[in-house]
DRENDO-1510 file (C-alpha; in Angstrom, 1 decimal, always signed):
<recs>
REC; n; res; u; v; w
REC; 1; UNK; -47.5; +16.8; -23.6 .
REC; 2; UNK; -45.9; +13.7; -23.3 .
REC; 3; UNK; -42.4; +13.0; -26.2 .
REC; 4; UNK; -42.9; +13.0; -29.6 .
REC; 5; UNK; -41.8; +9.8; -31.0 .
REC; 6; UNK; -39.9; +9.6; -33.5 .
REC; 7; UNK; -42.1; +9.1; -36.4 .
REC; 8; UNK; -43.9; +12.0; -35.7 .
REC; 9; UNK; -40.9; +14.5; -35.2 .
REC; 10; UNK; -40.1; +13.3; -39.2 .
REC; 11; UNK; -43.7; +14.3; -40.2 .
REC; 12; UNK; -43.0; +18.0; -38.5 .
REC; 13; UNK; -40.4; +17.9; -40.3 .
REC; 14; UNK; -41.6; +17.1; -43.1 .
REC; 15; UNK; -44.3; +19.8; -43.1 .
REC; 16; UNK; -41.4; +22.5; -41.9 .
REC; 17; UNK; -39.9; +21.8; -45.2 .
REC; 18; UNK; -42.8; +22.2; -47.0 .
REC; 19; UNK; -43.4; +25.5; -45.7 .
REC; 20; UNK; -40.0; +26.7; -46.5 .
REC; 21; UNK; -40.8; +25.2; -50.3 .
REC; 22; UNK; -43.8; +27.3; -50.5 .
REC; 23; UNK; -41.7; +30.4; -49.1 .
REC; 24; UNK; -39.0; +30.2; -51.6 .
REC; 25; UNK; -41.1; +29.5; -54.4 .
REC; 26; UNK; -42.8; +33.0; -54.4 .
REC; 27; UNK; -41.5; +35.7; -56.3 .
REC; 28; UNK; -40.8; +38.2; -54.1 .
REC; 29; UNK; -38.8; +35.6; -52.3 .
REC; 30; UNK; -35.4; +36.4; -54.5 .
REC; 31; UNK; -34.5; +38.6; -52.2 .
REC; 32; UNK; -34.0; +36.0; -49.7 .
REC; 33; UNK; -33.2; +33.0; -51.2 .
REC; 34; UNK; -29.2; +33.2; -50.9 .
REC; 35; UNK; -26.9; +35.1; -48.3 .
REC; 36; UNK; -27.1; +39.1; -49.1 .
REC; 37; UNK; -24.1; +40.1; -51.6 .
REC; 38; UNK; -22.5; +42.3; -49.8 .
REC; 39; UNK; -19.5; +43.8; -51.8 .
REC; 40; UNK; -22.0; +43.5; -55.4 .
REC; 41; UNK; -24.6; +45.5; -53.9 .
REC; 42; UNK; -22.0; +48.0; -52.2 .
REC; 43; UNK; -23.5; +47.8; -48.6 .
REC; 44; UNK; -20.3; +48.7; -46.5 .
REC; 45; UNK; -22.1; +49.0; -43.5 .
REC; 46; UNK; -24.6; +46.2; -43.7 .
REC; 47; UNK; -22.2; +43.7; -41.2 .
REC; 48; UNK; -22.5; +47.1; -39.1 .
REC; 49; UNK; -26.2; +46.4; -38.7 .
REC; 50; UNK; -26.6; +43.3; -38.9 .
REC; 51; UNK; -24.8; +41.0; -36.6 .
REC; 52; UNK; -25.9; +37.6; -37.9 .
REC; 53; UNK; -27.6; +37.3; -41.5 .
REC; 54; UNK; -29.3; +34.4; -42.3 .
REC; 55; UNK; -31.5; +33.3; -46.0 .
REC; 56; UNK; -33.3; +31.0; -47.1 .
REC; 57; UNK; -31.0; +28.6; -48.4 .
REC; 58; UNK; -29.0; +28.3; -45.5 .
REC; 59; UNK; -32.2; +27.2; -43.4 .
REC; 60; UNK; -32.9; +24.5; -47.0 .
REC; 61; UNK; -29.6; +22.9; -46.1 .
REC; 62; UNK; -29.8; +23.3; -42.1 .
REC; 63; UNK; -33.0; +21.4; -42.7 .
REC; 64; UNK; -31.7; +18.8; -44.8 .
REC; 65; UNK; -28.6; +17.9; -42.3 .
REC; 66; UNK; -31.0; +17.8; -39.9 .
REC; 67; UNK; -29.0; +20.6; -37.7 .
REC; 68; UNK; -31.9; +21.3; -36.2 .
REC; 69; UNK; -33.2; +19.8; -32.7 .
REC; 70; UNK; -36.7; +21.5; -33.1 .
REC; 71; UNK; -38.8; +22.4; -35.3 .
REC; 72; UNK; -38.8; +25.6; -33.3 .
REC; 73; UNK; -35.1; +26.5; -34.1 .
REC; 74; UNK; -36.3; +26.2; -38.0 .
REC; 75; UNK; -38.6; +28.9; -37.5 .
REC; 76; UNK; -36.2; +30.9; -35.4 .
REC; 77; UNK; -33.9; +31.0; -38.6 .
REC; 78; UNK; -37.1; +31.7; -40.8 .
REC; 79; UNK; -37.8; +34.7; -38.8 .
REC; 80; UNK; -34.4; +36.0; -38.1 .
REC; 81; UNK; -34.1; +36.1; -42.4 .
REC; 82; UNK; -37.1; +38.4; -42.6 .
REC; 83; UNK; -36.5; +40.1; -39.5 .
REC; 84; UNK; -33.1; +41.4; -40.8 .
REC; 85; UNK; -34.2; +42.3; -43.9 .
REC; 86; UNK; -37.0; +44.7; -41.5 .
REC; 87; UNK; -34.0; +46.2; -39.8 .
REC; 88; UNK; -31.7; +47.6; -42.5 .
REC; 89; UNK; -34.0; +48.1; -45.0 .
REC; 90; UNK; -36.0; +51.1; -44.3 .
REC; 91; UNK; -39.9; +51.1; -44.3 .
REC; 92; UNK; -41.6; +51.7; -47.5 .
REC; 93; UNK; -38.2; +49.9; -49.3 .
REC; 94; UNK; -39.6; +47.0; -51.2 .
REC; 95; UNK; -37.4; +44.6; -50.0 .
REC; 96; UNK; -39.0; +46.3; -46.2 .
REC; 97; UNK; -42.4; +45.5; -47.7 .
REC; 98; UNK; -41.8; +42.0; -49.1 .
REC; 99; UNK; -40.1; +40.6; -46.3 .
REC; 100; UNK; -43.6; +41.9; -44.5 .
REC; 101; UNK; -45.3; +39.8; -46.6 .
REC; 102; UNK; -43.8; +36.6; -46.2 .
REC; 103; UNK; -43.2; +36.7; -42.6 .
REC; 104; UNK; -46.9; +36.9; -42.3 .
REC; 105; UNK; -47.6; +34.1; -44.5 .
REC; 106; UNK; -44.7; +31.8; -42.5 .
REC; 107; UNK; -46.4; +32.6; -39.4 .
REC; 108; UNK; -50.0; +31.3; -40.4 .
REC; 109; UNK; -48.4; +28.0; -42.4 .
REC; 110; UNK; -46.2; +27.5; -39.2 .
REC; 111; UNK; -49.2; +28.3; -36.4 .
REC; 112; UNK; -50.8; +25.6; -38.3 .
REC; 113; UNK; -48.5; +23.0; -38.4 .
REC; 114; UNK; -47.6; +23.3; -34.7 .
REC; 115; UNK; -51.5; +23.0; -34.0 .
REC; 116; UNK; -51.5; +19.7; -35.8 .
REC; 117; UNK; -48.5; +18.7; -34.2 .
REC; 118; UNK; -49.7; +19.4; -30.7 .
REC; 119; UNK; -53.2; +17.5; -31.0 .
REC; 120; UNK; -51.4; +14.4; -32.3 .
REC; 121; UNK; -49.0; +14.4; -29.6 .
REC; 122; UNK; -52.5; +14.6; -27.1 .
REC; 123; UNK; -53.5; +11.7; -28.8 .
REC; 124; UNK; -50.8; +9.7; -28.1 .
REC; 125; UNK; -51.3; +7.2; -25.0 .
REC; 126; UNK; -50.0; +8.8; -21.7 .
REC; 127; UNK; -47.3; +6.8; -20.4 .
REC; 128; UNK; -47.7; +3.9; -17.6 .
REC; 129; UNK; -45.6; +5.7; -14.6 .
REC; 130; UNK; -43.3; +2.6; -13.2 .
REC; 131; UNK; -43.8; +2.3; -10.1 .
REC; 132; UNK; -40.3; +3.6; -7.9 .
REC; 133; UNK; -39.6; +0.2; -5.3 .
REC; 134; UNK; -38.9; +1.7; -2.0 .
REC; 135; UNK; -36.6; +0.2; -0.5 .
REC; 136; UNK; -37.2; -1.5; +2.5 .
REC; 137; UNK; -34.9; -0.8; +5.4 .
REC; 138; UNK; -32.7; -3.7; +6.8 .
REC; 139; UNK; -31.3; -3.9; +9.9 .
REC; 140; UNK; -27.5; -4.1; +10.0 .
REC; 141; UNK; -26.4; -6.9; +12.3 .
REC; 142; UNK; -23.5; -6.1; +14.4 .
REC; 143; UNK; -20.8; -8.2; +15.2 .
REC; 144; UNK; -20.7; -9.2; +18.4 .
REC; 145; UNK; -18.4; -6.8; +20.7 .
REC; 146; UNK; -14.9; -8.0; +20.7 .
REC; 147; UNK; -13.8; -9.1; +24.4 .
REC; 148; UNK; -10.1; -8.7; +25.0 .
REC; 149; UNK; -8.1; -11.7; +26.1 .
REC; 150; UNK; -6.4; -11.1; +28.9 .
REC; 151; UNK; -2.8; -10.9; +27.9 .
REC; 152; UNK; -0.6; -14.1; +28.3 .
REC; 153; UNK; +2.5; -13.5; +31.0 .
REC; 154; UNK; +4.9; -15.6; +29.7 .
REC; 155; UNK; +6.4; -17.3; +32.8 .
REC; 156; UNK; +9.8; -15.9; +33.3 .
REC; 157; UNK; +12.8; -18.6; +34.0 .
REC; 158; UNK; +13.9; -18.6; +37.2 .
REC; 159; UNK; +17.9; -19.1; +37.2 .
REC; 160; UNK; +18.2; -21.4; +40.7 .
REC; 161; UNK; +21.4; -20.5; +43.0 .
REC; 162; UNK; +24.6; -22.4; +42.8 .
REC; 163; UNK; +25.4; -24.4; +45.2 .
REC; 164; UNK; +27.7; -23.8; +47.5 .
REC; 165; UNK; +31.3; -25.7; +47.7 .
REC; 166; UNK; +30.8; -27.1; +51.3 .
REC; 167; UNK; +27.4; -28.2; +50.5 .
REC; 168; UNK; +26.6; -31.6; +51.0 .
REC; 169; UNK; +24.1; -32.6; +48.8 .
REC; 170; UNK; +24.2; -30.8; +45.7 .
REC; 171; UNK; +21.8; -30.3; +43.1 .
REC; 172; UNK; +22.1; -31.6; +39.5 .
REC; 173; UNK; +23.5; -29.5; +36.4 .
REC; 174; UNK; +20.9; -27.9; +34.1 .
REC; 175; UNK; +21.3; -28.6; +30.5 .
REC; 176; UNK; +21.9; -25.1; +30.1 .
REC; 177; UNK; +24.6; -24.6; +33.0 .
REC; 178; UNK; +26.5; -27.7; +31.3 .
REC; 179; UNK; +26.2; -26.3; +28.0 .
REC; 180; UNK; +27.9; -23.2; +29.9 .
REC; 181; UNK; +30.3; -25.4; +31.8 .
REC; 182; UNK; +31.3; -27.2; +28.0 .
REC; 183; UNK; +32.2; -23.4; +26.7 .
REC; 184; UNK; +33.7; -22.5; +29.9 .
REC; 185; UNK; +36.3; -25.3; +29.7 .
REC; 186; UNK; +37.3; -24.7; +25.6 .
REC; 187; UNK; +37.5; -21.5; +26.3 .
REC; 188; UNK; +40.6; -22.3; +29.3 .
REC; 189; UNK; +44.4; -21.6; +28.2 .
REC; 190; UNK; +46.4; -24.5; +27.5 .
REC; 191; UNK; +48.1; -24.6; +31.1 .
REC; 192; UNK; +45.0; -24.6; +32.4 .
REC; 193; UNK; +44.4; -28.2; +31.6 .
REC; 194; UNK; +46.4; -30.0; +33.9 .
REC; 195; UNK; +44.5; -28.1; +36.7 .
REC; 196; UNK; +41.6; -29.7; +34.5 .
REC; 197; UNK; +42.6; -32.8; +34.7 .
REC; 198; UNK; +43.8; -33.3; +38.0 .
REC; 199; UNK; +40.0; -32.3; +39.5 .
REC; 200; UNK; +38.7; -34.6; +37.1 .
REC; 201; UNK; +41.4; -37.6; +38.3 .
REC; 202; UNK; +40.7; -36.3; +42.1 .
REC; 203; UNK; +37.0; -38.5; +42.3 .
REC; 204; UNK; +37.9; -40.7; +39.9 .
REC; 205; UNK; +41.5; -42.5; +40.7 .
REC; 206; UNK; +40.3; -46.2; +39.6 .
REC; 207; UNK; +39.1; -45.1; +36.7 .
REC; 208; UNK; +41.3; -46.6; +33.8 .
REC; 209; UNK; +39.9; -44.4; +31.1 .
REC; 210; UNK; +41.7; -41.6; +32.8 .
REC; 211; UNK; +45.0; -42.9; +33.4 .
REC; 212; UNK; +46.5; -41.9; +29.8 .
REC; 213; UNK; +48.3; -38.6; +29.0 .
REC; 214; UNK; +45.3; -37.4; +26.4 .
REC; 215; UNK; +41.6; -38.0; +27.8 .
REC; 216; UNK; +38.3; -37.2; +26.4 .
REC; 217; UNK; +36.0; -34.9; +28.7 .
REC; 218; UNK; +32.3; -36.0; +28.7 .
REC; 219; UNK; +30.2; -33.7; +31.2 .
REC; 220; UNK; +27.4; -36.3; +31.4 .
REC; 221; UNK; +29.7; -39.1; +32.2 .
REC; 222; UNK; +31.2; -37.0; +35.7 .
REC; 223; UNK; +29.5; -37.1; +39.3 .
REC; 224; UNK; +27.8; -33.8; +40.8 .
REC; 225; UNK; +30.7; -32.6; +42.9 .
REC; 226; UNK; +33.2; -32.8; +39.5 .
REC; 227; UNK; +31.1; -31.1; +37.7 .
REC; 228; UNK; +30.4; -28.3; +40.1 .
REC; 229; UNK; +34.1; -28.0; +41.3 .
REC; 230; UNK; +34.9; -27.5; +37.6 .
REC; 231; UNK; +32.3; -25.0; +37.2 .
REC; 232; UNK; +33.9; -23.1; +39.9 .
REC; 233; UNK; +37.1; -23.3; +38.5 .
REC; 234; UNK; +36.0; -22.1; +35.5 .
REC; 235; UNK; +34.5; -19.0; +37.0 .
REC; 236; UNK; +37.3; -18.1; +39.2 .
REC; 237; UNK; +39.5; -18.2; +36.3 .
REC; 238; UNK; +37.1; -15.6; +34.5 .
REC; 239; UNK; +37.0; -14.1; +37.2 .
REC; 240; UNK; +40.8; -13.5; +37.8 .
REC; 241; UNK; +41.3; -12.8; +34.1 .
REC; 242; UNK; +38.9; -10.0; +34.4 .
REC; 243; UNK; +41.1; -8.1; +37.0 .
REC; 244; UNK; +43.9; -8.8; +34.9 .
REC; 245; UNK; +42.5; -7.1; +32.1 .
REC; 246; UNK; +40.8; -4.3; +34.0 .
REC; 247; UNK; +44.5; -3.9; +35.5 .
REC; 248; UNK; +46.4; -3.8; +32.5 .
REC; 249; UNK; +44.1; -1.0; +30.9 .
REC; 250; UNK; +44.6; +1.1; +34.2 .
REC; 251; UNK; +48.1; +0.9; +33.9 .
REC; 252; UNK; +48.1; +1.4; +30.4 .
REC; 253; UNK; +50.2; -2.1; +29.8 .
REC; 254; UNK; +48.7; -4.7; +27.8 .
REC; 255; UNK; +48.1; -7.8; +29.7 .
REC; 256; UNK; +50.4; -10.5; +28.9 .
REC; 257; UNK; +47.2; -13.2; +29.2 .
REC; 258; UNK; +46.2; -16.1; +26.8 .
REC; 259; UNK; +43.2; -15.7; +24.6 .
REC; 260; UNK; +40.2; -18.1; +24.9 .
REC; 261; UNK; +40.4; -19.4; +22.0 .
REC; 262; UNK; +44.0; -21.7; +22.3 .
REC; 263; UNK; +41.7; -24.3; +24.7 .
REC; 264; UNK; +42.1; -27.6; +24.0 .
REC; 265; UNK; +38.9; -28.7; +22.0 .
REC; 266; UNK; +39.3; -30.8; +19.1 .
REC; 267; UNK; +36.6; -33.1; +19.6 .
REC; 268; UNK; +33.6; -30.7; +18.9 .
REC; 269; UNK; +32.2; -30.4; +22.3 .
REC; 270; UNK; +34.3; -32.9; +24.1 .
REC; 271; UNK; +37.6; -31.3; +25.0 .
REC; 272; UNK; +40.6; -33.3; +24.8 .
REC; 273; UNK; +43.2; -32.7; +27.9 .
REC; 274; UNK; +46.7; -33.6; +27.3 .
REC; 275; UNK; +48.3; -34.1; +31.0 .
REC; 276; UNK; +51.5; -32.4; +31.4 .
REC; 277; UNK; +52.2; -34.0; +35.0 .
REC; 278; UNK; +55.1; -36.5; +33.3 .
REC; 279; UNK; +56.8; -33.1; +32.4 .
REC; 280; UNK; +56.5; -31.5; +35.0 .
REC; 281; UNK; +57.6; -34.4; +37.2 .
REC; 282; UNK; +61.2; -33.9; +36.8 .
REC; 283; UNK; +61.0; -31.2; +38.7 .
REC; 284; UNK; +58.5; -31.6; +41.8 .
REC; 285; UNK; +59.5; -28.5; +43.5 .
REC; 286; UNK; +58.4; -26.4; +40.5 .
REC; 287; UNK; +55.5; -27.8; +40.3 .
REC; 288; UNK; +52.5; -25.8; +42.1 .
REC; 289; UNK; +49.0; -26.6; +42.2 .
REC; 290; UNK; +46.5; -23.8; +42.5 .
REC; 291; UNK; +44.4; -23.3; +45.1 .
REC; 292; UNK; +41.2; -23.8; +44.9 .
REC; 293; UNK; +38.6; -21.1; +45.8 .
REC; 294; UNK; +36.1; -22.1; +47.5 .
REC; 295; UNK; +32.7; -19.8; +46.5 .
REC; 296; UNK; +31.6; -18.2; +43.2 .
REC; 297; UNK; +31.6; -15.4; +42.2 .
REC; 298; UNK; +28.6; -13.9; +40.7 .
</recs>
């Protein structure tokens, strides 16, 4: 049968609580009209028996609240009332034989009100089925597969080889090598300017600008071979300062050798050489000038 609606759930309601009217209005219904008085009527052992009681009057005001979902649970209660008072009450009791009575009279009233509830819920129209949509299956489109790039080889820098000291024509400085060469020569002790300055003076005699006793070093001003000897100066001096050091821990002496950091720079970049030569002068025999070496040392 297709679901009551609403309206007619409140009619079998309404005829369920007629029924129970009818019930309690006879006579014989005083015996189950309220919850059985237990401790007045001195039955000790009725709880014993009788594991959930139920009346009349309970299933009034169950009704009324609407506690129950169907009007089948009404005439569970209905019949559980009678049914108890069947069980402890033995037969040929009166209360036995009343309770009979009216369980037989709820079960016509009831048989008939769920036959008049059944044939209206067959008149009610049967309802449209909605049609379920099927869904239609759609093709997932794939990404296109995901070639891998060959991986970029960044081109490694090649350092070129320094040029020899008896070569002829030598190459130009990188920017890198003279930024090297600019650090190199800040980095040299304080004696170690004269030696400097006299390399510089050695291509460059005519030159006015370095004539004075304090000069200005520009790397990009000097020819090739100045700036390549002094690059090997610088480098044997490393070089030499090395060994000292290595020596001086072998020993276990500390090596009595300048730190880099009293060069002569106080121009930024551009060293400043102060020529010690008129100093020196006074006594010309003192007064040695390193040799030169003539390759590099890697």
């Amino acid at each position: 049968l297709p679901a009551p609606p609403p309206k007619l759930r409140a009619a079998m309601r309404k005829r369920c609580a007629q029924i129970l009217s009818k019930l309690r209005k006879d006579k014989r219904s005083i015996w189950f009209n309220a919850p059985v008085e237990v401790e007045t009527l001195g039955l000790h052992d009725y709880h014993a028996v009788i594991k959930s009681p139920m009346d009349l009057g309970t299933v009034k005001a169950n009704l009324a609240a609407r506690k129950y979902p169907s009007h089948d649970a009404f005439a569970t209660d209905v019949r559980l009332t009678f049914s108890n008072a069947l069980r402890y009450n033995p037969a040929g009791h009166t209360v036995h034989t009343f309770a009979g009575d009216l369980l037989a009279s709820f079960e016509k009233m009831y048989a008939a009100a769920v036959s008049w509830f059944e044939e209206e819920c067959r008149r009610l129209p049967s309802p449209v089925p909605v049609p379920v949509p099927v869904p239609v299956p759609v093709r997932a489109e794939l990404p296109p597969p995901v070639v891998p790039l060959p991986a970029q080889v960044k081109p490694r820098a090649v350092r070129m080889p320094k040029p020899k000291a008896r070569e002829l024509n030598k190459r130009q400085m990188s920017l890198e090598e003279k930024n090297m060469l600019r650090a190199g020569l800040e980095s040299l002790p304080e004696e170690k300017m004269h030696n400097v300055l006299q390399i510089v003076r050695k291509r460059n005699v005519n030159n006015p600008e370095l004539l004075g006793d304090e000069i200005e070093l520009d790397i990009d001003e000097m020819d090739i071979e100045t700036q390549w000897e002094l690059d090997r100066f610088v480098n044997n001096f490393n070089k030499a300062l090395k060994k000292s050091r290595r020596a001086a821990m072998i020993n276990g002496d500390i090596a009595d050798v300048n730190n880099a950091d009293g060069a002569g720079a106080v121009n930024g970049a551009v060293p400043v050489l102060v020529d010690h030569a008129d100093v020196e002068s006074e006594n010309p025999e003192n007064t040695v000038v390193p040799e030169q070496v003539d390759e590099y040392v890697d």
